[in-house]
N, C-alpha and C positions, 0 to 999 in steps of 0.2 A: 197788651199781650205781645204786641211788636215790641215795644222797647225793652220788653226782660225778657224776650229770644223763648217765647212760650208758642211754637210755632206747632208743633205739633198738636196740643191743645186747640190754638186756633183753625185748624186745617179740618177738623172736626167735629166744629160750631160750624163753617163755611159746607163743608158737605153735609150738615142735616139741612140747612139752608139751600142746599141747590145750588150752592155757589161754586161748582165743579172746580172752573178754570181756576179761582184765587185759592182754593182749597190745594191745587194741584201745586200750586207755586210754591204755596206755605210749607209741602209737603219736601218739594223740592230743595228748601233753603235749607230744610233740617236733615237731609241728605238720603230724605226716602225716596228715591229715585222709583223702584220699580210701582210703591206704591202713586206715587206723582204721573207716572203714565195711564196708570189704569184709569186715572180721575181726569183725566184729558181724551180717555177715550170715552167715556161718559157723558161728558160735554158735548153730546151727538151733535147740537142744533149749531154749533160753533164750528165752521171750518176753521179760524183759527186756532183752534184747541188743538185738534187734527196736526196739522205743520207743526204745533208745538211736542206735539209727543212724539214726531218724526224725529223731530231735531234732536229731541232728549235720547231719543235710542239712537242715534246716530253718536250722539256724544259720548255715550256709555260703549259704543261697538268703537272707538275711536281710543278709549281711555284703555280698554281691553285688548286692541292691537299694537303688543309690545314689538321695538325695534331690537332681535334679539343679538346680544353684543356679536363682534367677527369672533371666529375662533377658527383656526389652522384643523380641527377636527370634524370631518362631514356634520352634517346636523341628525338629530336622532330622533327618536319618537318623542322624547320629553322635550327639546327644543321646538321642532314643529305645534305639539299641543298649546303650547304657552302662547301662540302665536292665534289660537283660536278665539272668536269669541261665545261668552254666556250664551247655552241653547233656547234658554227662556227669553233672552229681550232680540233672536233671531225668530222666535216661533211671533211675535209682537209684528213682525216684518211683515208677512201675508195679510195679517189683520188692516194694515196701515196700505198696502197698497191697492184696497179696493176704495181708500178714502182717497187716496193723494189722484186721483188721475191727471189732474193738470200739471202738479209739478212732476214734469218727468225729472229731472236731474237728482231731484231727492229719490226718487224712484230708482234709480240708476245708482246711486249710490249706495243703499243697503242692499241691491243687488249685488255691488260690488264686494260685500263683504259677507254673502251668501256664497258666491261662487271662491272667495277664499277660503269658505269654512266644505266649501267641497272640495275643495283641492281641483277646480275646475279651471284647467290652465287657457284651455282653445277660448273659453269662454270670456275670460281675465283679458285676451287676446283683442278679441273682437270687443270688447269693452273701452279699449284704450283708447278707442280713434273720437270717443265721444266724451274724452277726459281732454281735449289737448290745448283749448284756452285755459291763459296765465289765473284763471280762477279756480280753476279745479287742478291746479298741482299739485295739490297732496294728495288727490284719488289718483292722479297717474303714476305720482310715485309709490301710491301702494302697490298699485298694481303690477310695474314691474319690478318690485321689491320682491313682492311676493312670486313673480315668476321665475327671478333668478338667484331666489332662495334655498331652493333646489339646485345640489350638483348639476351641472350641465348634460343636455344629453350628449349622446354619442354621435357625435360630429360628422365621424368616418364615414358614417352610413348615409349622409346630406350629400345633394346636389349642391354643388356650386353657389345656385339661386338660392339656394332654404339655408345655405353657413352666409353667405352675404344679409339676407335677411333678419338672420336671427341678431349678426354681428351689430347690424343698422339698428337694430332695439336695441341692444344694450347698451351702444351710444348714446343713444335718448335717456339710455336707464342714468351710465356714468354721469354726464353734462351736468342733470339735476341735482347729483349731489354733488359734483365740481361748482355749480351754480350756489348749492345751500352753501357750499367749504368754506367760499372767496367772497359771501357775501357778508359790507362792512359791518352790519347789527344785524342777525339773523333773528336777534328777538319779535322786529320787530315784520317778520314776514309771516303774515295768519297761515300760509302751508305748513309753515313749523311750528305754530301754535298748534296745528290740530294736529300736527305727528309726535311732537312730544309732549301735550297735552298740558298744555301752559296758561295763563291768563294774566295779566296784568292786574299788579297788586296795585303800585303807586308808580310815580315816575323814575324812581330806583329799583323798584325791585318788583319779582314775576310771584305768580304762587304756583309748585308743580303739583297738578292733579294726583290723586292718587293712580297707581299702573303705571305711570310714565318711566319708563326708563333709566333716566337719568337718578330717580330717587336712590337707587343704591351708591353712588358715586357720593350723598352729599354726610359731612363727619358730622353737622351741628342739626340742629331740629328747633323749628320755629312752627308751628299751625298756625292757620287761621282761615276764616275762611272766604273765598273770592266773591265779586258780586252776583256771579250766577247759582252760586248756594256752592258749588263745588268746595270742599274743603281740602286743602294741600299744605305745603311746605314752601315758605316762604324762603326767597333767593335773590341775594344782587344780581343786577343787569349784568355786573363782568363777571360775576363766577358764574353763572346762566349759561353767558355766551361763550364763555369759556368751555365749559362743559359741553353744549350743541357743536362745536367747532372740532374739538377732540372725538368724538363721535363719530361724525359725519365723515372726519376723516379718517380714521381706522376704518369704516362699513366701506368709504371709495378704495382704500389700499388695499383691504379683503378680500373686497369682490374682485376687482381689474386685475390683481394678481393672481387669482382663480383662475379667471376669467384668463389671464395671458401665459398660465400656464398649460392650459389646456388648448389653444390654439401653437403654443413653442411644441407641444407635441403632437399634434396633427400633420401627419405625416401627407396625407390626402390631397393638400395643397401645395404641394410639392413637385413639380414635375420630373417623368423618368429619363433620364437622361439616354438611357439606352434605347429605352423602347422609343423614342421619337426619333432617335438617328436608323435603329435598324427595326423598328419594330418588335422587337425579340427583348425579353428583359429574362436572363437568366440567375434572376431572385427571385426563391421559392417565396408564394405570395407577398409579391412586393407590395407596402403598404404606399407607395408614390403613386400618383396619378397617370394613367396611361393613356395616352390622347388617342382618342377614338376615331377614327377617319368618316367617319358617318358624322359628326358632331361635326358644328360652325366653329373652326379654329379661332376665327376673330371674337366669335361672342365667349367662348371656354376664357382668352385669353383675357379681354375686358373682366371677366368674374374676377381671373384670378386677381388682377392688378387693383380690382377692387377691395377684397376682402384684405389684403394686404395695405392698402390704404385704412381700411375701416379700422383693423389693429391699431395703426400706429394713431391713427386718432382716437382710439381709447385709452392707448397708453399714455397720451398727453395727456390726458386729463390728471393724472397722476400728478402734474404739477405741482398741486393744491393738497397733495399731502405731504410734502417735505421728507421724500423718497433721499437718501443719500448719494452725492454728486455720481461714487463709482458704481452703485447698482443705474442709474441714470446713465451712463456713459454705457455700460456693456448692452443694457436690454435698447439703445440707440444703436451700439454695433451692430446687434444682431436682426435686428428688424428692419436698418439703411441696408443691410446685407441682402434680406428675403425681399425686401420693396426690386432692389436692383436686380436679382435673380430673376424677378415676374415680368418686370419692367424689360430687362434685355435675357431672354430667354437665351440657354447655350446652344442651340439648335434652330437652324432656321425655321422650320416648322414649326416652331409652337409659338409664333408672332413676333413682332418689333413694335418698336412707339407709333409705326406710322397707321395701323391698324384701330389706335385706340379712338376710341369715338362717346365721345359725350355723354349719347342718351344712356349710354351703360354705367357713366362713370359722376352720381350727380355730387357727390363730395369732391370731385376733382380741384374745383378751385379752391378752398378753404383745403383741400390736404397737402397740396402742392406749398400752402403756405407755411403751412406746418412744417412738413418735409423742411423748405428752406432754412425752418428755425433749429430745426433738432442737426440738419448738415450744418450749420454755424459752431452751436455750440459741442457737435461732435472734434471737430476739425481745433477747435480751440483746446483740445482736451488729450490731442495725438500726437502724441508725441515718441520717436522713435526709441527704441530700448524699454519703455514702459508698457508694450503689448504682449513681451513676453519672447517675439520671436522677429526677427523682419519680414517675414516672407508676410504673416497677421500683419505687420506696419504696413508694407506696402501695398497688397492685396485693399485693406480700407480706406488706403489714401487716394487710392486708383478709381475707386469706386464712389467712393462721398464727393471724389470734384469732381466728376463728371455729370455726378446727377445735379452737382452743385451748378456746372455749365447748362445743365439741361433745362433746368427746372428757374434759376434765373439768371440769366447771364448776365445780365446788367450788374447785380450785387454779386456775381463771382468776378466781373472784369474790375469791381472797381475794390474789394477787400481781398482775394483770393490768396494772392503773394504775402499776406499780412498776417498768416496764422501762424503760430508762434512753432510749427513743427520747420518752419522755413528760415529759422534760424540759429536753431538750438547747438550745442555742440555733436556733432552729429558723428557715428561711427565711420570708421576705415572705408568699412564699405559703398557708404553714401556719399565719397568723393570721388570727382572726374578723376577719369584715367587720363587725358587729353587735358584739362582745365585743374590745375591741383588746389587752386585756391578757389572754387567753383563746385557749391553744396549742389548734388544733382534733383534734390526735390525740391530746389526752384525753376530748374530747367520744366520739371513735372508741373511745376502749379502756371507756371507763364506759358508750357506748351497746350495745354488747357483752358487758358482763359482767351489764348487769340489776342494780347494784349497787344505785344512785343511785334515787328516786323518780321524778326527773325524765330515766333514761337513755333512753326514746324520745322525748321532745321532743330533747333531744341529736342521734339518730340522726336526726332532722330537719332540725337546723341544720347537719348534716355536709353531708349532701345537698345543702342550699342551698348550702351553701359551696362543695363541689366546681362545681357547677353553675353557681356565677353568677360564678366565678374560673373559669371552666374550666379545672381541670387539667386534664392527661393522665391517664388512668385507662385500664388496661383495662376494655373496657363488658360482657364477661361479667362481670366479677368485681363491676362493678357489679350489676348488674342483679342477681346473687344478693344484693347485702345490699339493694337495692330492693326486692324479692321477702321478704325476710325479715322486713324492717322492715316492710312494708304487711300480711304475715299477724297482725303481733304487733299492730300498732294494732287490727287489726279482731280480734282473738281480746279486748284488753284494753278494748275498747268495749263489748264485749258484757257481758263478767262485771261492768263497772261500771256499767251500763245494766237489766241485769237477772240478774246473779249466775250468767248461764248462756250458754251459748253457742250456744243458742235461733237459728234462722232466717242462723246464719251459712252463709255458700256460699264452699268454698275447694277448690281441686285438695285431695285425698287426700294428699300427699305436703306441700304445706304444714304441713294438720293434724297429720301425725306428728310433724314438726321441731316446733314449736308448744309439744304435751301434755305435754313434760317443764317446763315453763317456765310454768304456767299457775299454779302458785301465787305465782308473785311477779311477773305479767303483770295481776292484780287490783288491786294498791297501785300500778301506776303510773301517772304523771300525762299527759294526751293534749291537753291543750289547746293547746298550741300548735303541737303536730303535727297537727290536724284544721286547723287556722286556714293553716299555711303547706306542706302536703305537697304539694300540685299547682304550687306556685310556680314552678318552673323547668322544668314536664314539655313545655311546647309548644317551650321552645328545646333543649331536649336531643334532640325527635325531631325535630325539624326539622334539627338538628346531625347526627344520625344518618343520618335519609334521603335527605340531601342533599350533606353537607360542605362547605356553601358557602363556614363560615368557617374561612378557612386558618390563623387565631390559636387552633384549637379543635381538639385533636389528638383526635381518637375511634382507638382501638386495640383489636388482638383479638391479643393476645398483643404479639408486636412489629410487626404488619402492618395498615396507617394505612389504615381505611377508605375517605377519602376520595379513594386510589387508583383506578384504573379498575382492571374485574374483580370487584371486591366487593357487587355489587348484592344480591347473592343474603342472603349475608351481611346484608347494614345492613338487609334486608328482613326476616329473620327477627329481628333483635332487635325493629328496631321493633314487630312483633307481638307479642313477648313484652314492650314497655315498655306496650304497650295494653292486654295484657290486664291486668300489673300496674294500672294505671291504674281501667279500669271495676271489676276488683274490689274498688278502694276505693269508688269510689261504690257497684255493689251495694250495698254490705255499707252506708252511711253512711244512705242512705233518707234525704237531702237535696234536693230540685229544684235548687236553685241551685247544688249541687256537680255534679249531673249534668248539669246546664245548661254550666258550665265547663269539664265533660269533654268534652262535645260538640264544643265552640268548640275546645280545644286537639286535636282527632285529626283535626277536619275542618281544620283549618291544615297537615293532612301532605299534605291534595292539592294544594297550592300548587306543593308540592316534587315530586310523581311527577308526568309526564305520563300515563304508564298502570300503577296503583298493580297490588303483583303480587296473587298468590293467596296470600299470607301475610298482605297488610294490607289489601284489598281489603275483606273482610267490617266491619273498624273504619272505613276510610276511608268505605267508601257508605253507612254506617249515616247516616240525616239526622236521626235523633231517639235520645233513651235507647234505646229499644224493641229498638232494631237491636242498638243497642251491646250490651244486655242476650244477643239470642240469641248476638252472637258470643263473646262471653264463655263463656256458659255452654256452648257447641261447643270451645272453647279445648284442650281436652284429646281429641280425637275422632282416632283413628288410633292412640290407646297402648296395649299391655296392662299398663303398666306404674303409668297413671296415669290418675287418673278425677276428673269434679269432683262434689262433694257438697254436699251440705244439710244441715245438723244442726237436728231438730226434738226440741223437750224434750215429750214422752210426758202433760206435762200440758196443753199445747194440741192441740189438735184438728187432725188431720192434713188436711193439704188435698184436696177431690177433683182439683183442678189437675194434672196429670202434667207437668212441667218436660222437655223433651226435653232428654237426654244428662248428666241430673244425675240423682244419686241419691239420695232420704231417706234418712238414717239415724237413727231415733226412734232415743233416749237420755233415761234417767229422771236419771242424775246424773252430769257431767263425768269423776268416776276412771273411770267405765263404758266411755268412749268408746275408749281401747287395746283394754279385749277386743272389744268390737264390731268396727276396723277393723282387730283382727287385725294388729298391729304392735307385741306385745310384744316381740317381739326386739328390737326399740332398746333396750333395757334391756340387750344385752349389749356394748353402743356405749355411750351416753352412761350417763352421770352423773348422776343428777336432781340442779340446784340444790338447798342447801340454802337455809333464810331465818331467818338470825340476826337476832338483836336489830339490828346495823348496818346490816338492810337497810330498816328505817325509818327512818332518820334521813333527816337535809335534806344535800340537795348539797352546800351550803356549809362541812361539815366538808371536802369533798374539794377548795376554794376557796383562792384567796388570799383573804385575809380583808376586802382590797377590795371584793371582787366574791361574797361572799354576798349570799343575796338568797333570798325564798322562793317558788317557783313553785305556784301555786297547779294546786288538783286538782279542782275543779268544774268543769262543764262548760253554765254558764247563756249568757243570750242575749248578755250582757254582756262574752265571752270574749275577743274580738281587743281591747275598748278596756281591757279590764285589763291584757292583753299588753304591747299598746302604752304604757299606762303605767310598767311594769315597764321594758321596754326603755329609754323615754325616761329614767327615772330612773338608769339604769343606765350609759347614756352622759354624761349628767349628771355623776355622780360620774368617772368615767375622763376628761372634761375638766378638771374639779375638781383631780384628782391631776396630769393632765399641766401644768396652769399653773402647780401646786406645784413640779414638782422638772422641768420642764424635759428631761423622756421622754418616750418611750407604746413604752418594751419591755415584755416578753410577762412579766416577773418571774416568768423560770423557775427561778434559784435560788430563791427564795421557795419553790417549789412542791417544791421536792426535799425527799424525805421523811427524816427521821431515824430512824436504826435505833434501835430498841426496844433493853433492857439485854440480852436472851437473843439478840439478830441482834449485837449487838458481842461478844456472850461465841461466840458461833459463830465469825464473821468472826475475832477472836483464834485460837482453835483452829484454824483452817482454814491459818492464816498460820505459826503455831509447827511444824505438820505438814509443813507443805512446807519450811519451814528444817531442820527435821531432815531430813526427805529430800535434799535438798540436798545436805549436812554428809556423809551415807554416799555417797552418787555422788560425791563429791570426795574421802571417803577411798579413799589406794591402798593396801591393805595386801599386804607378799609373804606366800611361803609361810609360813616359820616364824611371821609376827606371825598366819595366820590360825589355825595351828594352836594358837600359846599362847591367843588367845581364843578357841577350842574349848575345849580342856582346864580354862583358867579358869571357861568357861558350868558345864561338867561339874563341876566339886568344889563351885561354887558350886548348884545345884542339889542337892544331895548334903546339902550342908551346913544344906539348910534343914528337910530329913525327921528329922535327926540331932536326939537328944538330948544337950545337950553340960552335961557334971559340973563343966568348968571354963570361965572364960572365953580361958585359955592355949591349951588344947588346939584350940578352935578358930580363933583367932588363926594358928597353927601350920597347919593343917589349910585356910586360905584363903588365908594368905601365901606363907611358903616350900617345904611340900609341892607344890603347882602347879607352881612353877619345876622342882624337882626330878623329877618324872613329865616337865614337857617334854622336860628334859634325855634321862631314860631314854628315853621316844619316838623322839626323834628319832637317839637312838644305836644303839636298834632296826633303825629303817629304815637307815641308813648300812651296819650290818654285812649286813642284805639286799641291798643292792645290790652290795657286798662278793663276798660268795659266788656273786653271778648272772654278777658279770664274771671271777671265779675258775672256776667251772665253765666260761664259753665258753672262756679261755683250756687248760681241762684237756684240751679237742678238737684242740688243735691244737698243745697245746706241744713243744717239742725236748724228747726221751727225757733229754737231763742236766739239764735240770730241773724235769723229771716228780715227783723225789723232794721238792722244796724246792716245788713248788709242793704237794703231797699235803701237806706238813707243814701251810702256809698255810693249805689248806683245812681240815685238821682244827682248828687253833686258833681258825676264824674261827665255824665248828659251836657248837664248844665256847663261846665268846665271846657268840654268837647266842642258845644254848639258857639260859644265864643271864638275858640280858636280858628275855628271852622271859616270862623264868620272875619276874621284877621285874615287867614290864611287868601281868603278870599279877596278882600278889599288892599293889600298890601301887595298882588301880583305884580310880578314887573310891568305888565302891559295894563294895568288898573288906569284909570281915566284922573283920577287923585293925583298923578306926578305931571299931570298935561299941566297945571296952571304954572311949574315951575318954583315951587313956594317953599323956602328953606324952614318955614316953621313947621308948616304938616310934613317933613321927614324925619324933624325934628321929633317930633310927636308920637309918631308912628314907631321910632325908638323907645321912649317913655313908655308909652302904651306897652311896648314888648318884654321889657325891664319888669313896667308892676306887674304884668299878666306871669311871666315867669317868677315872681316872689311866690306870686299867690302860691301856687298850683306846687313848687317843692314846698312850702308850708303846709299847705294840705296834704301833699303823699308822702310828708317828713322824708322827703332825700332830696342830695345835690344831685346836678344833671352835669354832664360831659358838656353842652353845648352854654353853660353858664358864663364862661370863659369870654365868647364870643359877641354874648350880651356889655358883657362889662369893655369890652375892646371898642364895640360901639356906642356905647355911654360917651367914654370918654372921648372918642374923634368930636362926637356931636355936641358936646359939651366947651369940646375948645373954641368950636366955629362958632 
């Protein structure tokens, strides 16, 4: 009854018998599934029987939970149902769980697909944490398949803690199938067997269960049925994996781009610019976050930097769907944007880096690395004139290398100047006015990295530059590298003035940015950054507080200050360019610098008729004196941020009490992190290191024009040595333009040549992708993939072997291969033989019941031979150990008559004939 596939018959001898279990298999094989349960729940006295009927409704809730394709359209009531399973083998669930009590997991799993079919999301929830070993990945990912199956809820209405939480699951969600996307044979990972409901036919090919997904996707139709009775549709390994790959990556692009557009428009994570400067936001329900003074600034602030982290590690995962370079480039714009906006908040009060702390932040190591990779390949990809506008160019180049400095400085000191925006042919505008053969966003990328000796005199002449060309700039993102660039002056006047950093006064959160940076902020040169840093500061605030000149675009994002509505706004920078301001003088202990500071802030009441309560304290001040307390008040209203005094333990503390500053004695500069208690920046940045190159003179990184060496003392004699320098320098760049009849920026010149080990990479990198290529263009069918199986396989084989002759292996690589294919594939043929033999034995006319019984018997017989070849001729069969060129010999022979026979018998030729006679004759000649 077995061998003519009379299974049902038999399964009904076996249950008058009592023989539940084998009746229930019988039952099984001929694809009566729900009756195969019943007869296993019958099987009381068998707890085996029990875990078998579990299993079987497990398989059928399994075959029945379709992956339903992505579609751009919410999902509707008919997509949800499909996604259901059968109510009858879910009512079979209850029955099974008063049996199974030991196995909880089985337990937990048709749980799991209860609370699907209730749409029981809290539940699905608290379910996942008992799914999270590498064994149960296919229940975790149903589970949060099925949670974020459903449009997302409404964000706005989440705390901080419950969008960071939800964000942190659906990176568990994304990964898994970034994990399935990039994984090399998905075939053969059992989580994707039970998701797409697959089983292993032979070693080429799967069969897809019926429900599975993929079945609509396939043009050809083959049945048969697999060994656990399931009958499916038989499929090659590469169109399989092909198929699961395709999938897996449309469901990750679908979701995460859902998924990332619904965080691009949450507004909620956002902070309000107004209301943390003045508290007041006069936007009728502002949808931005308005920081609550009752609430932990540092902890609001770690959230935000987190969920903004959490983003951009879900949109990495994108990777693995083969997203197009320029949607990769913007949705990078725009989230290095939001990272920088959280990271350096526009307002003191709503935190700095120096706040951020660990246990809030547990992705921090692995995002930071991320971050670095997406600041790489951003910066590779910026290129000016291509953003549309400069003020967009500069604004993202100002902000990607800084975070680039921030986050690791080691790989921005040692590639930074190498990004291809640092050589390109570069507009009008982005040439020195001072330096004509001298592109200014290398000034930018070396005043940035701390390479150069002279990179903050650099970060000088940027400034001028922007300033006295007035670009378009966003003026926060200025004012952060204003801000940076004025702490680093006065941090490296100090250690060059007296080796310490003695009597300096800086916000709290300056200093922390600062102390990684202090050893190579000692060698750098300040002179003509002390000589020309206030030079453009009385028309940029007067630019600001006024926008008189309509040739002078001041921006805060894309929105043009000198619009009506914005007072508020242009108000609160100017205070923040003021303060930047006097804490240069503070710190310079100059009169005549202070003198000039004076003159340029009292030039901002020209511009305000009634100056506000943001600048009012720098405006009224009529002497230093004022300027000094407002300054030192600068920081008053934050918990997040304070201004300090650093006094060195070997002078004598003052009886003076500074209102709203704080002393902090320190015996010796490494001291100053534990004091301010902001060692956690150590699990952020990267301390610079300071190689041998970071001594050297500019002018290695020069056209060789325009070396020149800036001098590093700082005597009385400084502006007219500058000016010497300079005038000498315009000198020669007339020199050279009389000569050759230019004055271009000779930015080929400056384009760097790769080193032998960056050309031996670049080659590698180029032959890798040719060869990838070469395989995505090869198409091979079934048979050619099975012959390169079988070939991998003898060849593999043949390398463990000890070979007595050189013939025998010769033999043994050549024409044996051929031969095993040939038997293989004559294997499978009489398989399918027999499978269309038995269906017709159900239903044939009684007079040819006899002739076809004959058929099937010889086709057995025919089988059990091959079978029996297939077997003893394996690569790894114990028959090639003695090394013996006649039993290969033979074993071709044998394959040869075996293959007459059997197309004699089924009167046809075979495709794989060919292969036989190729190995005839090799082994014939040997």
């Amino acid at each position: 009854m077995v061998e003519y596939g009379l299974n049902t018959p038999r399964a009904a001898l076996l249950e008058r018998q009592g023989r539940y279990s084998e009746a229930a298999e019988s039952q099984l094989s001929d694809g009566n599934i729900y009756k195969a349960i019943q007869l296993f729940l019958r099987d009381s006295h068998n707890s085996a029987s029990a875990l078998r009927a579990a299993q079987t409704v497990l398989d059928v809730l399994w075959a029945t939970f379709t992956l339903v394709e992505e579609s751009t359209q919410p999902p509707n009531a008919a997509t949800l149902n499909c996604r259901l399973p059968p109510d009858r083998f879910l009512q079979l669930i209850e029955v099974l769980h008063g049996l199974l009590t030991s196995d909880t997991m089985t337990c937990k799993e048709m749980e799991m697909f209860q609370a699907i079919h209730r749409r029981d999301m809290n539940y699905l929830l608290q379910l996942r944490h008992s799914f999270l070993d590498a064994e149960y990945e296919a229940m975790l990912f149903v589970i949060l398949d099925s949670i974020f199956f459903d449009p997302p809820p409404d964000l706005g209405s989440l705390s901080f803690v419950e969008i960071a939480s939800c964000f942190k699951v659906f990176l568990q969600y994304a990964r898994i199938l970034q994990r399935f996307t990039c994984h090399p044979h998905p075939c053969n990972l059992p989580a994707l067997q039970r998701l797409f409901t697959f089983t292993v036919y032979d070693e080429d090919h799967y069969i897809l269960h019926e429900g599975s997904c993929l079945r609509t996707e396939i043009k050809y139709v083959r049945t048969d049925q697999a060994r656990n009775g399931w009958k499916g549709l038989v499929i090659l390994r590469r169109d399989l994996e092909h198929r699961i790959k395709s999938t897996l990556r449309e469901r990750l692009l679908g979701r995460v781009m859902r998924q990332n557009e619904v965080c691009h428009n949450l507004l909620s994570i956002r902070t309000c610019f107004l209301f943390a400067a003045s508290r007041r936001c006069h936007c009728y329900q502002c949808p931005q976050y308005h920081a609550d003074p009752r609430e932990d600034g540092a902890t609001t602030y770690n959230l935000l930097v987190r969920i903004h982290l959490l983003q951009i590690l879900i949109y990495h995962t994108l990777y693995a769907a083969k997203i197009p370079s320029r949607d990769l480039f913007m949705q990078q714009r725009v989230w290095l944007r939001r990272f920088y906006e959280a990271l350096y908040p526009p307002h003191f009060t709503l935190g700095s880096v120096h706040v951020l702390s660990p246990q809030f932040l547990p992705e921090l190591k692995e995002g930071r690395s991320v971050i670095v990779v997406w600041i790489q390949d951003f910066l590779n990809h910026l290129i000016p004139g291509r953003e549309g506008s400069l003020h967009v160019f500069l604004s993202n180049l100002f902000r990607s290398t800084r975070l680039a400095v921030l986050l690791d400085h080691r790989a921005a000191y040692a590639g930074l100047h190498l990004i291809p925006c640092a050589y390109p042919g570069s507009p009008q505008s982005l040439r020195s006015l001072w330096r004509t053969d001298t592109y200014v966003v290398k000034d930018l990328l070396l005043a940035m990295q701390g390479k150069v000796p002279d990179s903050l005199d650099r970060g000088v002449l940027l400034l001028n530059h922007i300033l006295s060309r007035r670009l378009p700039i966003d003026v926060v993102v200025l004012c952060d590298f204003m801000d940076n660039l004025c702490g680093s002056l006065i941090m490296a006047r100090g250690l060059q003035t007296s080796g310490t950093l003695h009597s300096v006064m800086l916000p709290k959160s300056w200093i922390a940015r600062m102390l990684p940076t202090l050893r190579v902020l000692e060698n750098k040169s300040t002179a003509l950054a002390v000589a020309q840093y206030t030079s453009y500061f009385k028309d940029l605030l007067q630019q600001v507080c006024s926008g008189h000149d309509a040739a002078w675009t001041i921006l805060v994002e894309n929105v043009d200050l000198s619009k009506p509505g914005a007072n508020i706004t242009r108000n609160v920078l100017v205070a923040r360019m003021c303060r930047n301001l006097c804490l240069w003088g503070y710190n310079q202990r100059s009169e005549k610098l202070r003198q000039d500071i004076v003159a340029i802030i009292s030039a901002i009441g020209e511009c305000e008729r009634m100056p506000s309560s943001f600048t009012s304290p720098y405006v009224y001040a009529t002497s230093w004196s004022g300027l000094a307390r407002a300054v030192r008040s600068s920081t008053v209203g934050s918990d997040l941020d304070e201004m300090v005094q650093l006094w060195h333990t070997a002078v004598p503390m003052p009886n003076i009490t500074l209102p709203s500053v704080r002393h902090i004695p320190f015996a010796q500069n490494t001291d100053l992190e534990a004091i301010l208690n902001i060692g956690q920046l150590r699990e952020l940045v990267v301390p610079p290191s300071l190689p041998a190159a970071a001594s050297r003179s500019t002018d290695e990184l020069l056209p060789p024009e325009t070396k020149t060496r800036v001098p590093t003392n700082t005597d009385g004699n400084d502006r007219t040595r500058l000016e010497g320098i300079e005038e000498r320098r315009l000198n020669g760049q007339r020199a050279r333009q009389d000569t050759d009849g230019t004055d271009n920026i000779g930015i080929q010149r400056d384009a760097p040549s790769l080193t032998p080990r960056e050309r031996a990479a670049a080659t590698l990198i180029a032959e890798t992708f040719k060869q990838y290529c070469t395989r995505v263009r090869a198409q091979r069918d079934t048979l050619q993939e099975r012959k390169l199986r079988i070939y991998m396989q003898f060849r593999t084989h043949a390398q463990k072997k000890e070979w007595s002759t050189s013939m025998c292996r010769v033999l043994f690589l050549g024409p044996l291969p051929h031969a095993y294919f040939a038997i293989e594939c004559t294997k499978d043929h009489l398989g399918t033989a027999i499978a269309r033999t038995k269906a017709e034995l159900k239903s044939v006319n009684h007079r040819r019941l006899e002739d076809m019984q004959g058929t099937m018997e010889r086709l057995t017989q025919l089988f059990q031979e091959v079978s029996q070849f297939h077997q003893d001729w394996h690569p790894s069969a114990s028959v090639y150990d003695r090394c013996d060129d006649n039993i290969i010999r033979s074993c071709i022979r044998s394959a040869d008559d075996f293959l007459r026979t059997v197309e004699g018998d089924m009167e046809e030729a075979f495709e794989w004939r060919e292969d036989v006679d190729l190995a005839m004759s090799v082994a014939a000649r040997g």
